[in-house]
Structures are given as structure tokens and as C-alpha cells.
BANU-219155 format. One record per residue (C-alpha): x, y, z; residue in one letter. Coordinates in steps of 0.1 Angstrom, whole numbers, plus 5000, padded with zeros to 4 digits. Example, Ala and Ser with C-alpha at 12.3 -4.5 7.8 and 13.67 -1.06 7.14 Angstrom:
// residues 2
512349555078A513749895071S
// end
This chain:
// residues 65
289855743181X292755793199X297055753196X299855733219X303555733210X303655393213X301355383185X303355633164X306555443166X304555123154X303855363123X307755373118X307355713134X311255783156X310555823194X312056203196X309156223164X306756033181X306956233213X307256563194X304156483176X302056383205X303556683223X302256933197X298456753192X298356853229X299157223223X296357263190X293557063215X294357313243X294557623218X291357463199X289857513241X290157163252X292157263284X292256893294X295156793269X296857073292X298456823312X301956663311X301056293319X298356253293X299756093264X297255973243X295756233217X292656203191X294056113154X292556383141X294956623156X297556413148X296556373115X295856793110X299556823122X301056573095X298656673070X298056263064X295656013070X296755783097X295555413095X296055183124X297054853120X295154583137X297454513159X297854833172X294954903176X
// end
């Protein structure tokens, strides 16, 4: 599954946060080899690496999702 920073602020996440989040699940999937979160328009990561960055589960609200 995947997030955006959309989706984050919808968590009650800020948008400096949200962006700052999504911003460093890009950097661990390229370090982790995934070369093609290297890439400054994609903004939408997999939950797991958000959720390995804020050491939390993350559940998605329906109507996020």
C-alpha cells in the first residue's frame, strides 16, 4: 500500500511534517536500492517506510483510502 502527503495530513500529520516525512521515505527506499523513489515529482511512498520512519503503525481511514 501506498501514502501521499495528502494522506498524512488527513492523519492530523502538519504539511512541513507531512512533506518532511514523505521526503525522507524517499531517501531510505533509494538507500534500501530502489533508485526509482529517486525522483522529485513522485510523491507517493509505500507505508512501510513511512511507518519504519515513525516507528508506528499507520491505519488508513476509509475515506482516505
Amino acid at each position: 500500500m501506498m501514502i501521499t502527503k495528502n494522506e498524512l495530513m488527513a492523519l492530523r500529520f502538519g504539511v512541513s511534517q507531512s512533506s518532511d516525512i514523505i521526503r525522507k521515505a524517499k531517501r531510505l527506499m533509494v538507500n534500501k536500492g530502489f533508485v526509482y523513489y529517486d525522483n522529485k515529482r513522485l510523491g507517493r511512498v509505500p507505508v512501510e517506510a513511512v511507518e519504519e520512519i515513525l516507528g508506528l503503525k499507520i491505519t488508513l481511514p476509509k475515506e482516505v483510502v
